[in-house]
N, C-alpha and C positions, 0 to 999 in steps of 0.2 A: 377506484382503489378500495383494498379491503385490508383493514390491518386484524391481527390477531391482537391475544390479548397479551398483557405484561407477563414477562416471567423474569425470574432473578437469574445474577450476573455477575460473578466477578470476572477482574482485572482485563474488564474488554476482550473476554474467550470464548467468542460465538461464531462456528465457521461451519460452512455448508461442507459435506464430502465433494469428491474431485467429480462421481458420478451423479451427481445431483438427489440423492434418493433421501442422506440424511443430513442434519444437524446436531453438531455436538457444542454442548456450554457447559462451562462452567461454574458452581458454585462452591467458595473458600476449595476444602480439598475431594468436593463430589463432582462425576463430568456423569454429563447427562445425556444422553442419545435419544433425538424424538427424529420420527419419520417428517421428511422436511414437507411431505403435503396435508398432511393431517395434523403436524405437531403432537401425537402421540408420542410416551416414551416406551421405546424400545428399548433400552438397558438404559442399569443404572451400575458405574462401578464408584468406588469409594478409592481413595488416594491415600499416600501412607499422613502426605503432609499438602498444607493450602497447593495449588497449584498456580504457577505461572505461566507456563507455554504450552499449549497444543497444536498437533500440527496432522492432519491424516497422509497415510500410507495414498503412494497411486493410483494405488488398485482399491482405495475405499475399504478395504477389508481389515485394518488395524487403525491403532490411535495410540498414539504418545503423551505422554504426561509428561514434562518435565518440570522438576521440585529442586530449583538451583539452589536454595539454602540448603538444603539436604545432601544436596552431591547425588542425587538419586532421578535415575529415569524411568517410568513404570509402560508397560505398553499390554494393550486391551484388545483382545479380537472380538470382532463382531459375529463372527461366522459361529467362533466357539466360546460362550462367554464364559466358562469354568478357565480357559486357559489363561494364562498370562505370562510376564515377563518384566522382571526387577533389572535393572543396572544399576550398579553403587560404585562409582567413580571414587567413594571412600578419600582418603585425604587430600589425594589429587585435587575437588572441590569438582566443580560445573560451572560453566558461565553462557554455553550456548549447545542445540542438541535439533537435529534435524535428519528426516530421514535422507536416503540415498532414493534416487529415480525407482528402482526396482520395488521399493517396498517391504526388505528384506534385510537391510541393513540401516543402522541406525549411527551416527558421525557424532560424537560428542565432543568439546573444546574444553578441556580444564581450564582450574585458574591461572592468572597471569600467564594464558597461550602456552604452556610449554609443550602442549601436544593434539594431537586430534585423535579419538578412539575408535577403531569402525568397528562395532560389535555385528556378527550374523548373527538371523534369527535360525537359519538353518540348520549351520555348522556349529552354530556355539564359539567359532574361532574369533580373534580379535588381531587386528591388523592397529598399529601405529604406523604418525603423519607425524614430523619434527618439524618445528620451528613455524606455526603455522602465525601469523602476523596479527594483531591485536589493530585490527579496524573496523571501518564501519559494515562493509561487505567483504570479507573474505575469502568465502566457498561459493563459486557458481555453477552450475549442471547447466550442460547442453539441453535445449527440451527435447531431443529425443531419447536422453539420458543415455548416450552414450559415454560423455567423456564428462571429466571432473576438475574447475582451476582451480588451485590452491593460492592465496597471498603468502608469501612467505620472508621472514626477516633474519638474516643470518648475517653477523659478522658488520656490522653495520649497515647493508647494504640487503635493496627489497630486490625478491625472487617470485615468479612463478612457477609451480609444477602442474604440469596438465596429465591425471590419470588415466586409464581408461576404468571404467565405473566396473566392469563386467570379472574383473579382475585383480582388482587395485592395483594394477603395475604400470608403474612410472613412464610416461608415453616420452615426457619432451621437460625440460630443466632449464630455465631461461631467466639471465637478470635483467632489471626491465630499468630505462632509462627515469630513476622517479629520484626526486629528496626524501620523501616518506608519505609510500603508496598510501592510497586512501579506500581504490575499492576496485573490483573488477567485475565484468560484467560479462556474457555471451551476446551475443546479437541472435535472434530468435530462429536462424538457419544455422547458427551453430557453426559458422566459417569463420567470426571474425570474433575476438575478444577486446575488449574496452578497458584499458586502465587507467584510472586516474591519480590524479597528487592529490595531497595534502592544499587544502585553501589556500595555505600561505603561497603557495605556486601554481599558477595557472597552466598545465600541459596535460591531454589526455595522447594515451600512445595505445593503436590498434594492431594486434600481432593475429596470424595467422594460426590456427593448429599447429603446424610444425613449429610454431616459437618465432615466427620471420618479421620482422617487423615492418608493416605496411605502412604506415603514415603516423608521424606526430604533428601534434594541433596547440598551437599557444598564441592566444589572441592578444595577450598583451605581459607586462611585467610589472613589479613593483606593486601590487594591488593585490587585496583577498578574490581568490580564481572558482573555481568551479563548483557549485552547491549541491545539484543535482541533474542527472541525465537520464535519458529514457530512449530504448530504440523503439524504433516502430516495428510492427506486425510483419510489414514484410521485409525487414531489414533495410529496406534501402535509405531512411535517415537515422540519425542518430542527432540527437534534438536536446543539446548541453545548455545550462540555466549555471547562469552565473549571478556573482554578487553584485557586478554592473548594472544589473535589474534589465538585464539584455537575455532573450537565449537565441543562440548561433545554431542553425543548421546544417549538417554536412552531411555531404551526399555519398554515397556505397563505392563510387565509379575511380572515381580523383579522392576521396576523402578529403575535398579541399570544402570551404565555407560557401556553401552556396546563398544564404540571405541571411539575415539577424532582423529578430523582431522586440521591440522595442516599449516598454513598458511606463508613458507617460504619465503624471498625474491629470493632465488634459486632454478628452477626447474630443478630438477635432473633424476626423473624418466624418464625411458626411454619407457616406457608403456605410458606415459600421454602425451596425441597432445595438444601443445601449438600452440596458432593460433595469429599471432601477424597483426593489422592493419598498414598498408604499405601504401602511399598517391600514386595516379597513376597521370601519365600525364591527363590533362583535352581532352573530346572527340573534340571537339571543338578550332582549334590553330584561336589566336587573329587576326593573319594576314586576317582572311578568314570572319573576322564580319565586317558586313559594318558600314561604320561609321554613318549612321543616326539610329543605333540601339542606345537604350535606355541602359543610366549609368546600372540601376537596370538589363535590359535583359543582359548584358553582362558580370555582375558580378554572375549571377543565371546560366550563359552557361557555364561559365568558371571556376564555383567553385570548387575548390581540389575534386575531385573522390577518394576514396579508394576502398582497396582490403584486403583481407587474405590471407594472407602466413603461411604456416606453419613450424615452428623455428624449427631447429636443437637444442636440450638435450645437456647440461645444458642453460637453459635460466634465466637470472637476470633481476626480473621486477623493473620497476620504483618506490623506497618506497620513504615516506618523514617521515623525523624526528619531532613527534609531540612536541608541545611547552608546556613544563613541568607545567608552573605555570599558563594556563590559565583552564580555567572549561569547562567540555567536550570534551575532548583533541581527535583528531582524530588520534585514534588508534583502536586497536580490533574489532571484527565485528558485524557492524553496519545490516547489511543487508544479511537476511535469509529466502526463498522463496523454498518447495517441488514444485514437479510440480503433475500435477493433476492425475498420476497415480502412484503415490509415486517409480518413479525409479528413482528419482536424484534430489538431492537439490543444488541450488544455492546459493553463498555466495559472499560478496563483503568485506575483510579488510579494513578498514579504512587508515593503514598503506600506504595502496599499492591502490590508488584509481582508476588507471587505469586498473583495473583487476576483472573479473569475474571468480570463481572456479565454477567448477561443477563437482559435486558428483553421483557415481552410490550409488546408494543406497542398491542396492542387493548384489553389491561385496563389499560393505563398502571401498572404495579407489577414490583417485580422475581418475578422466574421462579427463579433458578436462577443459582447461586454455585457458578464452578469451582476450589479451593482446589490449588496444584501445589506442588511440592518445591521449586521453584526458578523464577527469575524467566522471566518471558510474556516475549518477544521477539517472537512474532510471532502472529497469530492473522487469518484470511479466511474468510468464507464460502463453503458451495459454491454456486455461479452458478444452478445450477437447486434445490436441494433448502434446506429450513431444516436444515442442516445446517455445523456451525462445526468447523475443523480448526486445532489451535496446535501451538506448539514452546513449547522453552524452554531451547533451548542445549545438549539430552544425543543422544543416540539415540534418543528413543521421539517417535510422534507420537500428539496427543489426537484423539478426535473427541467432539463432543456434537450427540444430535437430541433433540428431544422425546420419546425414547425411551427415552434414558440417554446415559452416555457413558462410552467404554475409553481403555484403554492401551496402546500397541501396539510393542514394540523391533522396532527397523529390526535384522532378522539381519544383520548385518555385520562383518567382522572389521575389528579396530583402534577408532580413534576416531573418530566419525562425529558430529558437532555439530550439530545440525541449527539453523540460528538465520534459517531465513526459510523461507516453501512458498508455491506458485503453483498452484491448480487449472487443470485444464484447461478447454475450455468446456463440455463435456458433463456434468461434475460426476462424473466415471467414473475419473479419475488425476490423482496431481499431483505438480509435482516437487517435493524435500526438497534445501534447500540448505545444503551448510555452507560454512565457508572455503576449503578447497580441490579438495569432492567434491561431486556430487550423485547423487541415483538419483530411480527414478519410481516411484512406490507407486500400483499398480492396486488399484482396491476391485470385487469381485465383484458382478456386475449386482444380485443380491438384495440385497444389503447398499445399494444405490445404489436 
C-alpha cells in the first residue's frame, strides 16, 4: 500500500466523482478539485458561506455545494469553470439538497418539509413537490434514474408518490399501510420498493411500480422493530437489521423469511475463524531515536502497530449494556453492507461494537468474525472485489478478503483519526477521512 500525504478537511466532505477521474474536499467554505491519481488541484472554487454537503452530478461534470444555514445552494462546472449557479431558497430555509439521476436538475427540501423544489439547470424552470415527509430517507431514484419515490405526510396519514424523473409527472399515488413511515428504498432492478415503520413498529411493506402491494413482513410486536436494511446487488435478498440484535433475510420469490442470523456475545462455532486484533511491539525501540527528532515524528514512529491472530472457539466479544431510558439506545444492528457480488454481507451489532460479522451468503451461515481494539465506525465494501475495508477511530486501516485480513498504520506524523473511508470506483484507492485531514491509500495492482 501507498498512502499520500495529509491534506485538510472539513465536516467529513471528501468524495471521489461517479467517473473515477476526480476528487473533491472540502475546506470551511473552499471545495477543492484535485485529479484523484495524481492529487493535483484542478479547480479551486470559493463558497458564499462554510459548506456542509456535497454531492457530484452523474455525469461528473457539475458539483453542488449546499450552505443550509444560508438557505443557499451554489453549483460548479468543471468543464466551464467561469460558470455557475446560485439557488437561494430565501425564507423558505434548506435542510436537504440533492441532485436528480440526469445531472440536470437539482431537488431541494425547505424547512420543516413543507416542500421539495426541482430547480432545472437547463430551463431555469422550477417544479414543486407538497407535503414531502420529514424522515430519515425520503427521496429514492431507481438506478437507472428512471422513476422517483417520494415519502409523503398528509392529513395524518403516510403516502407515497412515484414520479417519472424525465418529466416530473406524477406516475402512481398510493397510501402505504405504515403508523409513521420511516424511509423507503428501491431494490437495485428497480421493480420493487421497500418501506418501512417508525422503530416503535416492526412492519416493512414491498410495493410494485404501479403502487400494488406485494408483501408485508412483521416479525414480531410490542418491541423496538427495524434499525436498518440493505438490498443486495442483485436484488434477490433484502437483509432487515433489527433491534433484536437478529437480521432476517427475505427472499425476492415469496418475500417470505428465508433464515435469520443471530448476533451472540459467544462464539461458539467451530467452522467460524474469529480474527481478534492484538497490539504488536512498535518497529522502532525509543532508545534508537535521536533526540533532535521531532515530538510529533516520534510519536507517528512509535505508534502501537497491530496484528490478527486468530482465536481459538469459543470466543466472548466485548458487549456493553445499552442505557434503558435514553432514545436510540445502542443496541441491535445498526450497520448492514452486501458486497458487490452478493456473496457476503457484513453486519455491525450495536451491542458488541467492537465486532464485525460476516456472512456467506450462498451457505446462509456466518464466515468470519472481525474482533478490533476499539469500536467500527465505519466499514465499505470494495465496488469490484469481495473485499471489506473498516476504521475505527485510530490511524490504521483494516482490510478482509477471503484470504485473510491485515492491519495496516497510515505512516503519518501527528494524529490522524481515521473515522469514515470511500473507495474509488475501480476498487484500486480510497480516501481515509478523519476530522480535519484526509489522504488516499493506493493498494498495489497485485494485492487488488
Amino acid at each position: 500500500m501507498n498512502f499520500s500525504e495529509l491534506f485538510k478537511l472539513s465536516a467529513l466532505l471528501g468524495k471521489f466523482s461517479p467517473d473515477g477521474k476526480c476528487l473533491a474536499s472540502c475546506v470551511q467554505f473552499r471545495l477543492v478539485v484535485r485529479d484523484a491519481s495524481t492529487l493535483q488541484i484542478l479547480q479551486l472554487y470559493t463558497c458564499l458561506d462554510q459548506i456542509q454537503y456535497i454531492e457530484w452530478s452523474s455525469d461528473s461534470l457539475f458539483i453542488l455545494c449546499a450552505m443550509y444555514k444560508r438557505g443557499i445552494v451554489q453549483v460548479w462546472s468543471l468543464e466551464q469553470p467561469d460558470w455557475h449557479c446560485k439557488i437561494d431558497e430565501g425564507s423558505a430555509g434548506l435542510v436537504a439538497s440533492c441532485w436528480s439521476p440526469d445531472g440536470r436538475h437539482i431537488l431541494n427540501t425547505t424547512e420543516f418539509h413543507l416542500r421539495i423544489t426541482v430547480w432545472s439547470l437547463c430551463t431555469k424552470s422550477v417544479s414543486y413537490i407538497k407535503y414531502p415527509k420529514a424522515c430519515q430517507q425520503g427521496i429514492a431514484f431507481t438506478r437507472d434514474g428512471r422513476y422517483m419515490a417520494v415519502a409523503e405526510r398528509r392529513d395524518c396519514k403516510d403516502f407515497v408518490s412515484i414520479f417519472v424523473c424525465s418529466d416530473w409527472q406524477l406516475l402512481r399515488h398510493f397510501d402505504t399501510e405504515t403508523q409513521d413511515l420511516f424511509g423507503i428504498e428501491w431494490a437495485p432492478n428497480g421493480c420493487v420498493l421497500a418501506v418501512w415503520d417508525t422503530c416503535l413498529e416492526y412492519k416493512i411493506l414491498l410495493y410494485s411500480l404501479d403502487g400494488r402491494l406485494l408483501s408485508s413482513y412483521q416479525a414480531y410486536e410490542w418491541s423496538l422493530g427495524i434499525k436498518s436494511i440493505a438490498w443486495s446487488p442483485s436484488s434477490q435478498f433484502l437483509a432487515i437489521g433489527s433491534y433484536d440484535e437478529k437480521v432476517r433475510i427475505l427472499n425476492h420469490v415469496t418475500w417470505k423469511k428465508i433464515t435469520e442470523f443471530e448476533h451472540p456475545a459467544t462464539i461458539a462455532n467451530t467452522k467460524t475463524v474469529v480474527y481478534k486484533e492484538v497490539e504488536k511491539s512498535p518497529s522502532v525501540e525509543t532508545e534508537r531515536l535521536s533526540f533532535t527528532s521531532t515530538r510529533a515524528l516520534a510519536s507517528s514512529r512509535i505508534s502501537t502497530q497491530s496484528k490478527y491472530d486468530i482465536s481459538h472457539v469459543p470466543v466472548s466479544l466485548h458487549c456493553i449494556k445499552p442505557v434503558a431510558y435514553r432514545a436510540n439506545p445502542k443496541m441491535g444492528v445498526g450497520m448492514l453492507a452486501f458486497s458487490a457480488d452478493n456473496c457476503f454481507l457484513a453486519t455491525k451489532n450495536d451491542n458488541i461494537p467492537n465486532a464485525v460479522w460476516i456472512w456467506d451468503i450462498q451457505k446462509l451461515k456466518l464466515f468470519v468474525v472481525l474482533e478490533q481494539l476499539c469500536a467500527i465506525q465505519s466499514f465499505q465494501w470494495d465496488p469490484r472485489h469481495p473485499r471489506l475495508a473498516l476504521c475505527t477511530g485510530n490511524s490504521k486501516v483494516y482490510l478482509w478478503s477471503p484470504a485473510g485480513c491485515v492491519s495496516v498504520q497510515v505512516p503519518m506524523e501527528g494524529d490522524f483519526q481515521i473515522i469514515s473511508l470511500s473507495w474509488h470506483s475501480s476498487g484500486e484507492s480510497m480516501a481515509l477521512l478523519s476530522k480535519d485531514n484526509f489522504c488516499v491509500c493506493y493498494l498495489e495492482r497485485e494485492a487488488v
